[in-house]
FIBADO-169541 format. One record per residue (C-alpha): z negated, y, x. Coordinates in pm, whole numbers, padded with zeros to 5 digits, always signed. Layout:
ZYX;...
# end
This chain:
+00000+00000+00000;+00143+00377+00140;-00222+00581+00126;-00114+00970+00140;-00333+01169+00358;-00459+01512+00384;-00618+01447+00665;-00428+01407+01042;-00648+01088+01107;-00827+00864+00842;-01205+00811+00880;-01331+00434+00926;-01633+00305+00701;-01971+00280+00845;-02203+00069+00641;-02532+00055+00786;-02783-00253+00664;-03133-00330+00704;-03258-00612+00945;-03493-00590+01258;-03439-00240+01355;-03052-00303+01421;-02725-00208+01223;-02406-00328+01126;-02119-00086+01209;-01759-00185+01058;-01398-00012+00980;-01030-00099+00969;-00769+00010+01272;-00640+00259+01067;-00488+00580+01166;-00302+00830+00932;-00043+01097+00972;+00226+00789+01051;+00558+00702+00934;+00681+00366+00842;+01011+00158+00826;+01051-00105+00593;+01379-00311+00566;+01513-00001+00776;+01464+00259+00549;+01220+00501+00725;+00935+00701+00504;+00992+01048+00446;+00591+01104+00388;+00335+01030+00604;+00092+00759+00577;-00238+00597+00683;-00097+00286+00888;-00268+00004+01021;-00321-00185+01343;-00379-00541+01336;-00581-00679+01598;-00619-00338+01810;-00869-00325+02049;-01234-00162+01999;-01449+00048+02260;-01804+00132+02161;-01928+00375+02408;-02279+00592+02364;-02203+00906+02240;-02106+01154+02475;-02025+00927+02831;-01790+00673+02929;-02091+00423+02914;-02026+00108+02729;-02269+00043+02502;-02436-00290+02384;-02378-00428+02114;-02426-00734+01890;-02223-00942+01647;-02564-01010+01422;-02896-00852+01405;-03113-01142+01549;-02936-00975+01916;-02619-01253+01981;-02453-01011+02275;-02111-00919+02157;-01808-00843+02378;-01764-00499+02490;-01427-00390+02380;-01340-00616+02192;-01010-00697+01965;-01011-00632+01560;-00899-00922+01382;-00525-00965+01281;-00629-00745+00962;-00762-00501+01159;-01086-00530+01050;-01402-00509+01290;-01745-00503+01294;-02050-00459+01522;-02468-00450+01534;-02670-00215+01757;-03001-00018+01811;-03106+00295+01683;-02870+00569+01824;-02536+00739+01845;-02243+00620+01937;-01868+00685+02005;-01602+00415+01877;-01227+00414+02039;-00948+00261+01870;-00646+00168+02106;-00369-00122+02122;-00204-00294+01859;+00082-00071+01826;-00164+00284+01828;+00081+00485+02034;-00223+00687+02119;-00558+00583+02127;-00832+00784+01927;-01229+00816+01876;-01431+00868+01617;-01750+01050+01772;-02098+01060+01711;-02163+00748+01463;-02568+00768+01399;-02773+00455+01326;-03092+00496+01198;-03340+00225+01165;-03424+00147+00740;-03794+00185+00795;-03717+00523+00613;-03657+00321+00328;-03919+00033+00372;-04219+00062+00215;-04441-00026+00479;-04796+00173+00456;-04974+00263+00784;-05305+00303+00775;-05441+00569+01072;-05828+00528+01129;-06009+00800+01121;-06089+01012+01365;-06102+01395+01507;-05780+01374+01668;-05572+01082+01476;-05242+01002+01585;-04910+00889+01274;-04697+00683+01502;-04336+00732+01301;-04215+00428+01481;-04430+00190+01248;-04349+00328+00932;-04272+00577+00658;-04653+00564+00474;-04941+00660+00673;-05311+00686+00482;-05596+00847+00641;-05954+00860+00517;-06123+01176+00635;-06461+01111+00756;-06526+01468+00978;-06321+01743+01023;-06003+01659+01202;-05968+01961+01502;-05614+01858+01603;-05344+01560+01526;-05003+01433+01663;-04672+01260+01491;-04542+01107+01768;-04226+00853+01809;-04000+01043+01571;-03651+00976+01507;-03372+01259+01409;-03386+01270+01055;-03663+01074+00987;-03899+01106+00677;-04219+01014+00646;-04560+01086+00356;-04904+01095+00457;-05202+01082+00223;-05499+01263+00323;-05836+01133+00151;-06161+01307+00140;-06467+01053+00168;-06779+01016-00065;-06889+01337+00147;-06563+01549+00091;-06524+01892+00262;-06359+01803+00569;-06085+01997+00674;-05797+01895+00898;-05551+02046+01127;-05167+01973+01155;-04982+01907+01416;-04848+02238+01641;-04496+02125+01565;-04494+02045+01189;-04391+02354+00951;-04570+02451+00644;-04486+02651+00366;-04644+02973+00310;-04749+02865+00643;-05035+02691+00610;-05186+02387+00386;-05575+02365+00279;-05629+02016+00221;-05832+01944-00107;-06200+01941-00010;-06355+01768-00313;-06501+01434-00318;-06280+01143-00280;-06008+01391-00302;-05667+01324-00183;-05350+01606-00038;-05062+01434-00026;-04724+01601+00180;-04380+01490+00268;-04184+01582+00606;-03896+01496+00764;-03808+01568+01117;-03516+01775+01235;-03496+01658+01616;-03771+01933+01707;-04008+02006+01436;-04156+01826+01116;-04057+02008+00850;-04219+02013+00464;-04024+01876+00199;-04340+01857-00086;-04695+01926-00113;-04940+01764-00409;-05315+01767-00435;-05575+01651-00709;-05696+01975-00722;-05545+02272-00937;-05383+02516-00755;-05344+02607-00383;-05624+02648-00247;-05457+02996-00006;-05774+03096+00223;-05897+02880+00440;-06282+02785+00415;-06461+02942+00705;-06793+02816+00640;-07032+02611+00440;-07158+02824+00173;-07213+02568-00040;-06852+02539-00105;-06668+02222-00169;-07003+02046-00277;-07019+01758-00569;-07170+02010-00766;-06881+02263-00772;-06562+02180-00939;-06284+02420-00830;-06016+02465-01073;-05830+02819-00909;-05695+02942-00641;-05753+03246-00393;-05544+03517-00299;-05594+03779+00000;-05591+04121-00093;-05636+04416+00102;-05905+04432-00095;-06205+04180-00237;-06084+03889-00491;-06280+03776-00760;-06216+03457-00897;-06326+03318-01284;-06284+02940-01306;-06164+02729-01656;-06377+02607-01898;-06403+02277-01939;-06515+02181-02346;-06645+02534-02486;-06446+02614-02808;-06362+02965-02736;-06415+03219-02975;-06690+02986-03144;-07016+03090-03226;-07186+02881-02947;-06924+02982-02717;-06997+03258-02469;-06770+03573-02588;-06507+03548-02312;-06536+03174-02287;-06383+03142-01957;-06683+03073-01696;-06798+02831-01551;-07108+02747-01293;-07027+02877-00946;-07203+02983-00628;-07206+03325-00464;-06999+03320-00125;-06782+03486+00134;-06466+03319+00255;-06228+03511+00487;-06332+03844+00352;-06244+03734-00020;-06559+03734-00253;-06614+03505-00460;-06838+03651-00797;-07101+03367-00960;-06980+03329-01348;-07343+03292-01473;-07430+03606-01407;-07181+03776-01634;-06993+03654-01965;-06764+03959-02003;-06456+04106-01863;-06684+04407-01840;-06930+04191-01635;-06662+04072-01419;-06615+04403-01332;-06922+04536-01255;-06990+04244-01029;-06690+04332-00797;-06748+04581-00497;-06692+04950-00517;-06373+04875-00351;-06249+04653-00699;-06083+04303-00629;-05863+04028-00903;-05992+03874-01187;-05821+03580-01273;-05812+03490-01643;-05665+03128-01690;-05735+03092-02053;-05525+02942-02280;-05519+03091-02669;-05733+03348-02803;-05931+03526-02562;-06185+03698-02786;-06333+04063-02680;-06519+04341-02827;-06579+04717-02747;-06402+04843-02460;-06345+04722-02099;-06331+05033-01872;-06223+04961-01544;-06347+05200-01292;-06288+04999-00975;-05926+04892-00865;-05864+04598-01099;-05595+04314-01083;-05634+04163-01439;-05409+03849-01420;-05363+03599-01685;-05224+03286-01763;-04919+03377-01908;-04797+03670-02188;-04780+03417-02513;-05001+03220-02295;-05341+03387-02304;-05357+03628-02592;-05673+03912-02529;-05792+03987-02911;-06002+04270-03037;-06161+04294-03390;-06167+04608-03387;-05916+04864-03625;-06053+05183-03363;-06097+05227-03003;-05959+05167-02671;-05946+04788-02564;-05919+04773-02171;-05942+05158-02008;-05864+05192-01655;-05965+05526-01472;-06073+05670-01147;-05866+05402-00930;-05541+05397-00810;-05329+05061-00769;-05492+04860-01064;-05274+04597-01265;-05240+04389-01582;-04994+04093-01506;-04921+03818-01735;-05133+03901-02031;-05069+03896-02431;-05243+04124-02637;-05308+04119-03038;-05574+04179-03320;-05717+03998-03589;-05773+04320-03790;-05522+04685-03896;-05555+04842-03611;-05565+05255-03691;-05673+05383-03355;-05701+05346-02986;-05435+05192-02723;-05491+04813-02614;-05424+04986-02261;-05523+05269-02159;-05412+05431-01797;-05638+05790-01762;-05754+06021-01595;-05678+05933-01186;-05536+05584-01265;-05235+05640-01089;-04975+05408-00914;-05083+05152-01207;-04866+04924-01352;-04844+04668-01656;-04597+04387-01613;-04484+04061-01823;-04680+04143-02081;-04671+04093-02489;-04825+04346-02774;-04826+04223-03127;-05031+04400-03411;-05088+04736-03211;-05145+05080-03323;-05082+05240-02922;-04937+04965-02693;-04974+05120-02386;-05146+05514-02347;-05090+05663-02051;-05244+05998-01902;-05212+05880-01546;-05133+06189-01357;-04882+05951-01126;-04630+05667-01160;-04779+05446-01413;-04521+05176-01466;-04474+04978-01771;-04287+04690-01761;-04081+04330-01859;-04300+04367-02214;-04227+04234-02576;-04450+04488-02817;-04374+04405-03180;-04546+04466-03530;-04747+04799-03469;-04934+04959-03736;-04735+05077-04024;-04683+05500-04050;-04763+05464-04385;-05105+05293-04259;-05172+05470-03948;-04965+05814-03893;-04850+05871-03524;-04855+05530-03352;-04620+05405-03076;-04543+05094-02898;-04591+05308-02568;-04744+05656-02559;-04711+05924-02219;-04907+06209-02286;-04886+06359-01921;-04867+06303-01573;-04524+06238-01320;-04283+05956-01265;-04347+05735-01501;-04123+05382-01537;-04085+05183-01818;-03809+04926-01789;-03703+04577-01959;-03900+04660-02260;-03845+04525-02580;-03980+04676-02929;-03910+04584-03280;-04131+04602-03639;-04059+04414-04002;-03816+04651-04194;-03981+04880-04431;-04328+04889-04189;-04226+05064-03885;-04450+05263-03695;-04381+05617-03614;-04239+05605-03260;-04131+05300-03047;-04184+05535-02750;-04332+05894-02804;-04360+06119-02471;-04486+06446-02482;-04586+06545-02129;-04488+06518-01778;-04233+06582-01516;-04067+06333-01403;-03956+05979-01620;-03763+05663-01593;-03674+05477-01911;-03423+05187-01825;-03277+04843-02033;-03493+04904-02325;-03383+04801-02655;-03597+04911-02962;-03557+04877-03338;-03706+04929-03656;-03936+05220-03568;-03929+05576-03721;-03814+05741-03421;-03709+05492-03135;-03758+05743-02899;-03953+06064-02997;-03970+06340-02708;-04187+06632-02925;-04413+06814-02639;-04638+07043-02815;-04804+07402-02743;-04872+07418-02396;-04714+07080-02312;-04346+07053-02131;-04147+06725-02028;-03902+06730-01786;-03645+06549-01592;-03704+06252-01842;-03400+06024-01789;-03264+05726-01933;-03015+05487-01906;-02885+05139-02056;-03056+05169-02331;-03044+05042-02715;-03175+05255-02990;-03083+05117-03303;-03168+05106-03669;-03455+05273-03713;-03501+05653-03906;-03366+05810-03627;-03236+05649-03255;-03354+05934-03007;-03531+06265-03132;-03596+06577-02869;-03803+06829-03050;-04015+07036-02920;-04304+07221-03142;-04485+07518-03092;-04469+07690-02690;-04356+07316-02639;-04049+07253-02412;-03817+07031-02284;-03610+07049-01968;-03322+06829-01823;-03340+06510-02039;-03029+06344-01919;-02930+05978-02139;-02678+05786-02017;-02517+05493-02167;-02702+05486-02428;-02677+05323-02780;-02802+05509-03090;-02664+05358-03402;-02679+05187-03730;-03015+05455-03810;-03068+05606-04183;-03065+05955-04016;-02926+06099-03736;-02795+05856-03424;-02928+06131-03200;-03133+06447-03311;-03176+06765-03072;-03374+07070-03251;-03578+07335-03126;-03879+07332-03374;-04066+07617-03184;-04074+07891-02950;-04028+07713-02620;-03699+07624-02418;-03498+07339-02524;-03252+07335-02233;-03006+07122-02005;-02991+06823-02196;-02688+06559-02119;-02585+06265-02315;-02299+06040-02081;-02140+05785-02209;-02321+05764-02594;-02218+05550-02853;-02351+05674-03169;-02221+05465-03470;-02305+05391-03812;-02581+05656-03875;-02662+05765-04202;-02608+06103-04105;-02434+06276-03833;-02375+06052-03518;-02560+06359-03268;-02707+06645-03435;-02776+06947-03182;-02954+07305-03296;-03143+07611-03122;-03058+07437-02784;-02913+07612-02483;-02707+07426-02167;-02608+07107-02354;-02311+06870-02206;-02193+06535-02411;-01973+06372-02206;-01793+06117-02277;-01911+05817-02548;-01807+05732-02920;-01900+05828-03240;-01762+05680-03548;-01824+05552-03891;-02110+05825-03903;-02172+05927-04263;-02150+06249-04188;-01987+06423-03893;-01966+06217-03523;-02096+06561-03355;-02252+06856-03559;-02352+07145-03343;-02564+07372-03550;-02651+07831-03533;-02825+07861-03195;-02650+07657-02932;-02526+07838-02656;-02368+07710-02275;-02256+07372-02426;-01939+07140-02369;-01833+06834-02527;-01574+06679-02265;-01379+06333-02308;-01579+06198-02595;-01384+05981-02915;-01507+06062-03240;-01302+05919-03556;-01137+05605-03624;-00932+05524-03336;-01196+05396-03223;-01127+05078-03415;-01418+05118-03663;-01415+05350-03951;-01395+05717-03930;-01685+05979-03973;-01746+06081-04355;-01762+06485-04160;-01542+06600-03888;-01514+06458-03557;-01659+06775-03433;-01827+07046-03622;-01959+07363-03514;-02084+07592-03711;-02125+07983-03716;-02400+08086-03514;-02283+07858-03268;-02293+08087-02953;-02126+08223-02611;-01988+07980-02357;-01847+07680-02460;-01590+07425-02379;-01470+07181-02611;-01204+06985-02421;-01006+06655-02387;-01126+06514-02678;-00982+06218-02925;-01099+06334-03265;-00794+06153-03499;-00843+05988-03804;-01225+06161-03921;-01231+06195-04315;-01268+06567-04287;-01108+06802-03988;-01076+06734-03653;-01230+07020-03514;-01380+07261-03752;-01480+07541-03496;-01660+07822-03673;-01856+07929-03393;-01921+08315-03334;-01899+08278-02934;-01607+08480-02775;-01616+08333-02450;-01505+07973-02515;-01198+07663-02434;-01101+07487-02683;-00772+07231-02547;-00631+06888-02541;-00789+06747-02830;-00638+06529-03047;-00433+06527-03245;-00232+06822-03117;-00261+07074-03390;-00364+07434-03373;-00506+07336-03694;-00716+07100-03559;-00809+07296-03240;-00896+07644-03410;-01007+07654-03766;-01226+07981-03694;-01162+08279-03497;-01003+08241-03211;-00978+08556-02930;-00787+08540-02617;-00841+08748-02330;-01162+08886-02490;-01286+09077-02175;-00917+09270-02172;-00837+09110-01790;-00484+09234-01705;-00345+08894-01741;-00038+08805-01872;+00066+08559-02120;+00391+08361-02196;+00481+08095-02391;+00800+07905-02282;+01068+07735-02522;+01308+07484-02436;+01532+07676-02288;+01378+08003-02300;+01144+08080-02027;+01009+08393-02241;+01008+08308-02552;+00667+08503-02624;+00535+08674-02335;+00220+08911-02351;+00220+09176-02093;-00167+09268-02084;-00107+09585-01865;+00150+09769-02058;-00009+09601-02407;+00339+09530-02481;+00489+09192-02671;+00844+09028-02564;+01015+08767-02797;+01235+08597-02536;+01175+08930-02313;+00942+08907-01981;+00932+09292-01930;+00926+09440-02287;+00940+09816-02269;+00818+09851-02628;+00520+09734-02877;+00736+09476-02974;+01097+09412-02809;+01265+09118-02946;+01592+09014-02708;+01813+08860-02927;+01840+08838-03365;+01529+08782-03579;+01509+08789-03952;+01224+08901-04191;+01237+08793-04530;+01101+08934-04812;+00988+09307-04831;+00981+09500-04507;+00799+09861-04430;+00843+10075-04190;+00557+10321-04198;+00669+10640-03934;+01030+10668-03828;+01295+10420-03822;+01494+10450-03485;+01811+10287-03398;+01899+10211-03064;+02110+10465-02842;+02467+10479-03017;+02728+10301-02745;+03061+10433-02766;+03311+10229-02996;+03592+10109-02810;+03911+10276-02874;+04087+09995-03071;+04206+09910-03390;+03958+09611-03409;+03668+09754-03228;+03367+09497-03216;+03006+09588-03334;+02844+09295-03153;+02464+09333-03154;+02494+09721-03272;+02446+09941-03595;+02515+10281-03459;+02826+10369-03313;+03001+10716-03135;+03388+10725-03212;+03606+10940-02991;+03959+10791-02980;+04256+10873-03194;+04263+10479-03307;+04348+10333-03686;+04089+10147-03748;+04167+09861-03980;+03866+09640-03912;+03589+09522-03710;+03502+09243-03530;+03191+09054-03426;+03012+09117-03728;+02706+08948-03848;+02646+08916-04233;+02425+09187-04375;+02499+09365-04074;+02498+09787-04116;+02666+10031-03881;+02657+10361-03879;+02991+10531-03721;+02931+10869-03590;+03243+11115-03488;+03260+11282-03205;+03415+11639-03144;+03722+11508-02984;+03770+11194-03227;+04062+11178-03523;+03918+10832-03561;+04040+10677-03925;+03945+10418-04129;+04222+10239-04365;+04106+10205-04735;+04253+09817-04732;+04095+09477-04698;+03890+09364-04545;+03772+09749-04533;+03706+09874-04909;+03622+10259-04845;+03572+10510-05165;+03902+10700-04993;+04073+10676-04641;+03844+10874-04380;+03912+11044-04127;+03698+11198-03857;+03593+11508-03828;+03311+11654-03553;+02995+11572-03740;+03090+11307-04012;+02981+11005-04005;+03026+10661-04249;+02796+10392-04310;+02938+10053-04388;+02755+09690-04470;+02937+09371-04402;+02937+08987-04566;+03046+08870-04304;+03407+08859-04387;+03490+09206-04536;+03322+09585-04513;+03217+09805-04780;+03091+10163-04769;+02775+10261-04838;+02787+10675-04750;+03012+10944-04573;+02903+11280-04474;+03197+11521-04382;+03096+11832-04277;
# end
């Protein structure tokens, strides 16, 4: 059979089988990349060919040393080359270690290797267990097997692996005697994880760990222990630590500053009357290991308790339990706190009570709450479940859940509080509980909150998902919040500001209103920049902006928002100065995609789509709407607005300094439906407006306040180069002046091209004229040396022949075919 190949050379088959520490090596004389002739037809592909009975080299890897080998694995000394059978097919036993095979004769025109075959001894795979006796310095000879057991009776100061082999694994199972508390030290060349390994020091307690060697160091593959946990921190001294009488169910961490460890309960029904209140401790000593304190459970039974049992300098307090985690009053947290739990729908912290503050952290900076659920068995109408004040700053909250809340978080932290990676869901109802929020900043700088996730039952929403009104300096990112009043309310009061409060990649949808900015009293707010951000599908506005007091409302910027499918105007800006939308949708609003109310000043709206092209309905308004009182210096530019059920622009602003171009669709009468004034500040700047073929077809000389119809240097009010008509009823109020009279040419068919008053001063017959428009009226005026006559025959139809005189003159109106007279004067 033809094999095609990929390949230049094709790989032999090494099968390697267990017996007595040798192993079987075979393959095929086989090389690819060949052609073949058969009945002398020659291949046109190349193919893996054999070589029956080639010959076969088996060198140690690297040298020109001929190796020995075996044909079976009881040691029967095989030859050394030796020849394939007349299939090709060989075979050959040796020891542990590499070798190099070469392939030559039999019709190979050039003789190859295949390097660097490994054999490694099964013992990896037998199941033999070595047991190591125990002793301060035991040794795991690899060479015996893969198992090794070792019963610690005293602490172990140093131990050795020796005998490895490349690639070798092996498990060793560490036991603690009836004694227990012995520690033991690896060998300088194996490598731990996390760099070290604290063997368990209970009772009859066993560590188990997996390595496997790499030709220089022992490296872990697995750890296991019957204790829970890691234990991190080595045990430096007695203490009373690792005893029968102390069961250790946690683990230690090194801080730069003290740890404080609660252990599990074991039976206690927590929350139960015979329960302690926080359920979670159990009997422990007092001790010091490695700088990391460790705080005796029985002599407090609250988180409160914990706390005051920690040094001045705070610490962690571990809080493992699973369920309902029952606690009443309020924690405050004056010391630097790490509040870790077992998970955020893992341990839930509940408080009975509808007022108050639940855990308060002040004074400290750097304090935490990781991993923790919080809820309430009862309405709650007051008080945060956490509250960051006074100096708690450079505090965070992370991976954390919030059901049945009035204030999630409060923060007055006067420095980067961070909140995030939380689920908060089911506050208080506004109808219950007026001004509640998922997450509350009432002042300080830099705040985060990221990865946040808020939502209520329709029809129960609190009043704000997030409600800031103080600070400089915010972050909100990848939040999505729903069913609130106000998904995000931003309403600093008297005396309060918030600026530079930005967001980004966020969802706020279906609530009263997505995003609200409005400032009360001497309140104000100052660059608030969104970007990419969703505010649809609300009953009111997608996005609100109104001045509701005396203070400064001012450089706001939306980039990039989609506002869709409010019940009333898709963004909704009033009494605001410096605002920019740029880019973003708005469609399907019920009212108009962007309404910009009396009061704006110094805003743009640049690149944005608003209407129906957006593939989903159009707005029930106008795509943009701006209404009188709208003030100076605007631009509203580049804009789709097609297919909005009322006008595409309605522009009724009062501003005189503002650009209103390329919107769509191209209409004057969708880009100015209200006053429009150019050149307001009378610049001496021209104007022109170019035809097809006219360069001039209006041009507006500013300087000279002068107005050309296809005429670049009009030398009147209005000068018109070439015909226009006026229908309907024309007035001239002043004096009606023709043009200077040009001289009619002395022929019996003068032409009147372009002319109504003419000089005659020839002695010609005139018996028509040519070049006459219809409705055309000249006036012929005779000069003193003209006898100038007229005929009184078609296509002229006079009241008499006329002839000139110095002084007469005859007026004539044509129909474009023949003349009649209108007046003579002879004098």
């Amino acid at each position: 059979m033809l094999k095609r190949l990929l390949a230049v050379v094709g790989l032999l088959v090494a099968i390697a089988l267990p017996a007595h520490g040798r192993e079987r090596v075979s393959g095929w004389c086989e090389q690819g990349g060949n052609t073949v002739t058969v009945g002398g037809l020659t291949s046109t592909e190349d193919v893996q060919e054999s070589f029956a009975s080639c010959t076969v080299t088996v060198y140690d890897v690297g040298t020109l040393d001929i190796a020995s080998i075996f044909s079976d694995d009881s040691g029967t000394v095989k030859a050394n080359p030796f020849t394939a059978s007349i299939t090709g097919f060989w075979f050959w036993y040796a020891d542990d270690a590499r070798y190099d095979v070469r392939l030559s004769g039999g019709g190979i025109v050039t003789p190859f290797t295949i390097g660097d075959i490994l054999l490694d001894d099964t013992k990896n795979d037998v199941t033999t267990i070595v047991s190591v006796a125990s002793s301060a310095t035991p040794t795991f000879d690899a060479s015996l097997g893969t198992i090794f057991t070792n019963t610690l009776t005293a602490n172990v100061t140093s131990s050795t692996i020796s005998n490895p082999v490349t690639g070798q694994r092996i498990t060793i199972y560490l036991a603690q005697d009836g004694t227990g508390g012995w520690t033991f030290a690896w060998p300088a060349n194996v490598q731990l994880r996390k760099s070290t390994y604290v063997v368990a020091d209970d009772i009859s307690a066993v560590s188990v760990i997996k390595l496997y060697y790499d030709g220089t160091n022992w490296r872990e593959l697995s750890r296991d222990a019957d204790e829970v946990g890691f234990v991190l921190t080595p045990v430096a001294n007695a203490d009373d630590f690792g005893t029968a009488t102390r069961r250790f169910d946690t683990f230690v961490e090194t801080e730069t500053f003290y740890v404080t460890v609660l252990p599990n309960t074991t039976g206690l029904d927590i929350g139960s009357a015979s329960a302690r209140p926080d359920g979670i401790f159990e009997d422990m000593t007092v001790g010091d290991i490695n700088g990391a304190l460790w705080v005796d459970g029985n002599q407090f039974t609250t988180l409160q308790g914990a706390h005051d049992a920690l040094p001045a300098g705070g610490g962690t307090i571990h809080l493992p339990t699973l369920g309902t985690f029952a606690v009443t009053g309020t924690t405050t947290f004056t010391k630097r706190v790490r509040l870790i739990c077992a998970g955020a729908r893992t341990t839930n912290i509940s408080t009975n009570q509808a007022t108050g503050d639940v855990l308060v952290f002040q004074t400290q900076n750097g304090s935490s709450v990781e991993h923790c659920g919080f809820t309430s068995s009862v309405t709650r109408t007051a008080g945060a479940f956490v509250r960051f004040s006074t100096q708690a700053s450079m505090s965070r909250i992370t991976n954390f859940s919030m059901e049945n809340y009035y204030v999630g978080v409060h923060v007055e932290g006067p420095f980067h509080i961070t909140i995030s990676v939380g689920d908060i869901r089911d506050g208080t109802p506004s109808a219950t509980a007026a001004d509640g929020a998922g997450i509350k900043i009432v002042s300080g700088d830099a705040h985060v909150i990221e990865d946040i996730v808020m939502d209520a039952p329709v029809g129960s929403q609190p009043d704000a998902g997030i409600h800031w009104t103080g600070g400089d300096g915010g972050f909100i990112s990848n939040v999505d919040i729903i069913h609130h009043g106000d998904d995000l309310l931003v309403t600093p009061g008297n005396g309060e500001s918030v600026s530079a409060l930005y967001v980004i990649n966020s969802f706020f949808d279906t609530a009263e209103r997505g995003i609200v900015l409005n400032p009360t009293g001497t309140g104000s707010i100052t660059r608030f920049r969104c970007t990419a951000c969703w505010a649809s599908s609300n009953t009111g506005d997608g996005v609100f902006v109104n001045n509701g007091g005396s203070g400064t409302l001012s450089t706001v910027s939306f980039i990039d928002l989609h506002a869709l499918l409010n019940g009333d105007d898709g963004l909704d800006i009033n009494d605001a100065t410096a605002v920019r939308v740029l880019g973003g949708t708005f469609a399907a609003n019920t009212d108009d995609g962007i309404l910009v109310g009396a009061g704006v000043s110094d805003f743009s709206i640049i690149g944005i789509r608003s209407g129906n092209p957006t593939g989903l309905a159009a707005n029930g308004g106008d795509g943009i709407s701006v209404f009188t009182g709208a003030s100076d210096n605007y631009t509203i530019a580049l804009n789709d607005l097609r297919g909005n059920s009322g006008s595409a622009l309605l522009d009724n602003g009062t501003g005189v300094n503002k650009q209103i171009y390329g919107n769509l669709p191209i209409s004057l009468t969708n880009s100015f439906e209200g006053p429009v004034v150019f050149n307001e500040s009378g610049a001496d700047v021209d104007t022109r407006i170019e035809g097809d073929t006219d360069a001039s077809l209006v041009f507006v000389d500013a300087g000279n306040d002068r107005v050309g119809i296809g005429d670049a240097t009009p030398t009147f009010k209005l000068d018109v180069a070439g015909t226009f008509r006026a229908t309907g009823n024309s007035q001239v109020d002043g004096s009606f002046k023709y043009a200077d009279a040009p001289t009619l040419a002395a022929s019996t068919t003068p032409s009147v091209t372009g002319g109504n008053l003419f000089l005659t001063n020839s002695t010609a017959s005139i018996t028509d004229f040519t070049g006459e428009q219809n409705g055309q009226v000249i006036i012929l005026l005779c000069g003193a040396d003209t006898t100038t006559s007229l005929t009184d025959s078609t296509p002229l139809f006079l009241a008499g022949a006329f002839t000139c005189s110095a002084g007469d003159s005859i007026s004539l109106v044509s129909d474009g075919t023949v003349w009649t007279e209108l007046s003579r004067s002879v004098n």
